[in-house]
Steps between C-alpha positions, in 0.01 A plus 500: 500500500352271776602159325814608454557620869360160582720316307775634718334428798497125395848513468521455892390173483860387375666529845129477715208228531253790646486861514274669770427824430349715798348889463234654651158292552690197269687245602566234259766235304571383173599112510714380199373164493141546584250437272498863254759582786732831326134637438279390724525730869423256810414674826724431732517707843830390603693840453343799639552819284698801664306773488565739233703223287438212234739244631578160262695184657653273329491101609834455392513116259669231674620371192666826394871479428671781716845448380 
């Protein structure tokens, strides 16, 4: 059940180049083009969480075609 939950979390990473994800105590990102980057989290403080809320950005791809 996990993998396949994950697998549609990767799916993000068609439209974003990082995903920050921000709840409770945790505050990390997932980098597409880091090294093991879909899977590996990287703490990264740059997004507070709101309390009572997990919160995800997206870094939107430059190179994505909005047309």
């Amino acid at each position: 059940m996990i993998l396949i939950e994950f697998a549609g979390f990767k799916a993000v990473f068609v439209v974003a180049e990082r995903v920050h994800v921000a709840s409770q105590e945790f505050t990390f990102r997932f980098d597409r083009d880091g090294p093991l980057g879909m899977i590996n989290p990287i703490w990264d403080p740059s997004y507070p969480d709101e309390p009572g809320w997990t919160t995800f950005r997206l870094d939107i791809s430059h190179d994505m075609n909005m047309d």
